[in-house]
LOTIDO-764900 format. One record per residue (C-alpha): x, y, z. Coordinates in steps of 0.2 Angstrom, whole numbers, always signed. Example, Ala and Ser with C-alpha at 12.3 -4.5 7.8 and 13.67 -1.06 7.14 Angstrom:
<recs>
<rec u="+62" v="-22" w="+39"/>
<rec u="+68" v="-5" w="+36"/>
</recs>
This chain:
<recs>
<rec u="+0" v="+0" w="+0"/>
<rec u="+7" v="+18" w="-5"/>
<rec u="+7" v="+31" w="+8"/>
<rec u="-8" v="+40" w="-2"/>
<rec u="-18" v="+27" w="-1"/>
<rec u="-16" v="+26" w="+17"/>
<rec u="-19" v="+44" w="+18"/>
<rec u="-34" v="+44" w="+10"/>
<rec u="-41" v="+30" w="+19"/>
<rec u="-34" v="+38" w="+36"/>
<rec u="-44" v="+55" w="+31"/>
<rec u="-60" v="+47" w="+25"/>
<rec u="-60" v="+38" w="+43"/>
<rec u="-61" v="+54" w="+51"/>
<rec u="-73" v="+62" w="+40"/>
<rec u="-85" v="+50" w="+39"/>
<rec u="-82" v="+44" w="+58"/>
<rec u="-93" v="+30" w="+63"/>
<rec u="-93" v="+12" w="+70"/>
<rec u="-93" v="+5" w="+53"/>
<rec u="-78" v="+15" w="+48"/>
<rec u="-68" v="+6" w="+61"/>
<rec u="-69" v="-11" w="+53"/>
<rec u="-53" v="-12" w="+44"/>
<rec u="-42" v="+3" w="+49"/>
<rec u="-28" v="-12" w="+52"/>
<rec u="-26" v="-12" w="+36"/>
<rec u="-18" v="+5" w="+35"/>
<rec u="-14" v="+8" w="+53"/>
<rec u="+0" v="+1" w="+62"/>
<rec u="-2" v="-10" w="+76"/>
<rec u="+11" v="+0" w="+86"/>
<rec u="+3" v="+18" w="+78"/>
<rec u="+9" v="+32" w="+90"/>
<rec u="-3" v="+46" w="+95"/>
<rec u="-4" v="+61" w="+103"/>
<rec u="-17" v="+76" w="+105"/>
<rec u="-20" v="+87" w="+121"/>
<rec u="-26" v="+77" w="+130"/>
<rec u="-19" v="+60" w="+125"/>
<rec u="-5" v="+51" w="+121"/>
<rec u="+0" v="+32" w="+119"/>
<rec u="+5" v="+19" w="+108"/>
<rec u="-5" v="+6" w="+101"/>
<rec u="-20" v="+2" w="+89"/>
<rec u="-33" v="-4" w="+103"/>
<rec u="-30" v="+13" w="+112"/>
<rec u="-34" v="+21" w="+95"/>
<rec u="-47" v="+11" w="+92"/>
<rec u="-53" v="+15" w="+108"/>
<rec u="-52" v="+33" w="+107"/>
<rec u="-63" v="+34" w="+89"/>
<rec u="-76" v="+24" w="+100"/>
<rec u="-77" v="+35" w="+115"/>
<rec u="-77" v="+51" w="+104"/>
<rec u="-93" v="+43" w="+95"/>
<rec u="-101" v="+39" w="+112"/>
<rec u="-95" v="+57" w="+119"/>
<rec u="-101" v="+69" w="+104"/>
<rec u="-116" v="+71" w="+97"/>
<rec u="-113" v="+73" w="+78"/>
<rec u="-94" v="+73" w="+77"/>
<rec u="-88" v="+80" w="+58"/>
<rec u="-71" v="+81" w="+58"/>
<rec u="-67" v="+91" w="+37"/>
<rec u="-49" v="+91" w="+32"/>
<rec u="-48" v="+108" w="+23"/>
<rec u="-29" v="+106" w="+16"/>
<rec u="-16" v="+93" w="+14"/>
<rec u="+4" v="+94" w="+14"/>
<rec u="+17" v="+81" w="+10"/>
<rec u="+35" v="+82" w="+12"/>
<rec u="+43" v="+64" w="+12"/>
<rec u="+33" v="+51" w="+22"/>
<rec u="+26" v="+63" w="+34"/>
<rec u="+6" v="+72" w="+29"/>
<rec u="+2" v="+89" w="+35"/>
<rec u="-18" v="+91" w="+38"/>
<rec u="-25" v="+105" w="+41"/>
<rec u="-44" v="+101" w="+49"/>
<rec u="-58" v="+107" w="+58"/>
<rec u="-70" v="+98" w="+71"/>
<rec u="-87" v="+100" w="+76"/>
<rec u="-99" v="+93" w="+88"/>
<rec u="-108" v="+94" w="+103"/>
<rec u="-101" v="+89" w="+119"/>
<rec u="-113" v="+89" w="+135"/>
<rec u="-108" v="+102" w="+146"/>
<rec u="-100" v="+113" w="+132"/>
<rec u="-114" v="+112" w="+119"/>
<rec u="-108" v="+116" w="+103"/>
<rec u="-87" v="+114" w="+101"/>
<rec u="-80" v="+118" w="+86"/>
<rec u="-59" v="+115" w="+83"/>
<rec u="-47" v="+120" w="+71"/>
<rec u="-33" v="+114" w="+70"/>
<rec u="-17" v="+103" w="+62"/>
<rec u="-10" v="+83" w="+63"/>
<rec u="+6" v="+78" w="+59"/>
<rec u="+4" v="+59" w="+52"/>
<rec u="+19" v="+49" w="+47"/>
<rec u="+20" v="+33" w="+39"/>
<rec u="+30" v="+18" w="+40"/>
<rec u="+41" v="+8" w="+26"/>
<rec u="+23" v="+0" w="+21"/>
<rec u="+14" v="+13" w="+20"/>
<rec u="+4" v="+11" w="+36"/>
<rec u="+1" v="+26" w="+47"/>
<rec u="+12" v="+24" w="+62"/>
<rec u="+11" v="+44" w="+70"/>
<rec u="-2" v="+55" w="+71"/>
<rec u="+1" v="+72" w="+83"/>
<rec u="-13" v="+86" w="+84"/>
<rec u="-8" v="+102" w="+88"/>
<rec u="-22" v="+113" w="+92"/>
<rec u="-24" v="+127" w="+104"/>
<rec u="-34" v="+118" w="+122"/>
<rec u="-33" v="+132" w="+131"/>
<rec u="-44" v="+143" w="+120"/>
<rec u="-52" v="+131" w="+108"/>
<rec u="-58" v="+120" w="+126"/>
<rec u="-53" v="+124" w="+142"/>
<rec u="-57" v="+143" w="+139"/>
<rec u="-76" v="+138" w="+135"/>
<rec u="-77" v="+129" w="+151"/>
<rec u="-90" v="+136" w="+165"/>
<rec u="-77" v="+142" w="+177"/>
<rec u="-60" v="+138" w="+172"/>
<rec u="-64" v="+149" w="+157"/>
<rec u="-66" v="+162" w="+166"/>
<rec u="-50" v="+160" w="+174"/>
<rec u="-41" v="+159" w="+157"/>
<rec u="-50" v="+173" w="+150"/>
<rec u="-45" v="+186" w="+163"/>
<rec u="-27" v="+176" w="+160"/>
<rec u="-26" v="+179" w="+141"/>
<rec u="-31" v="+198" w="+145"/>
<rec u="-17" v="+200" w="+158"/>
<rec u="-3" v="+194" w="+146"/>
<rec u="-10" v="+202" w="+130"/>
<rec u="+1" v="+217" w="+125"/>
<rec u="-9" v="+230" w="+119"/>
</recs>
């Protein structure tokens, strides 16, 4: 399998996110894929597996669109956004990039998010957000 065609079965997972998209992803993701978000991180495809499923049971609606794509060797730049509703927060809504590198067959074996928690989350939280709001103000400089 050709990184591309991992990468396009890695993207159509997450934009069409469901339980029936999950059948399968051993077939372009590594066993031993490492991952890391925010709030995550670990090694391992039952983990991953694991955190497609809870997101499905956590968020109502989850629609993850990838807006723009960037290779450079064995490593895909995405650019995405992410929407959904989260109880608690209501509607949540992300932007953000991931970082996916790929092994010698073609299998995904690296995916870091990088995307702002503190104002894309933590800052839309009841209290803490509060908090980090009257933070932000404090260090802004102008």
């Amino acid at each position: 399998m050709t990184n591309e065609d991992s990468s396009n079965l890695y993207i159509q997972l997450f934009e069409e996110l469901s339980i029936e998209q999950l059948e399968g992803i051993e077939g372009f993701i590594s066993r031993n894929i490492k991952f890391k978000d925010p709030f995550n991180e670990f090694s391992g495809l039952g983990d991953f597996r694991r955190l497609l499923v809870k997101t499905l049971n956590d968020v109502k609606d989850p629609k993850f669109t990838v807006t723009h794509r960037a290779w450079s060797n064995d490593i895909l730049f995405l650019r995405w956004s992410f929407q959904g509703e989260i109880k608690g927060l209501n509607h949540w809504n992300v932007e953000g990039m991931s970082e996916v590198r790929f092994d010698e067959q073609g299998f995904v074996c690296q995916h870091i998010d990088y995307w702002d928690a503190s104002e894309q989350f933590y800052a839309k939280l009841p209290l803490i957000g509060n908090i980090i709001r009257l933070i932000r103000r404090r260090l802004q400089a102008s």
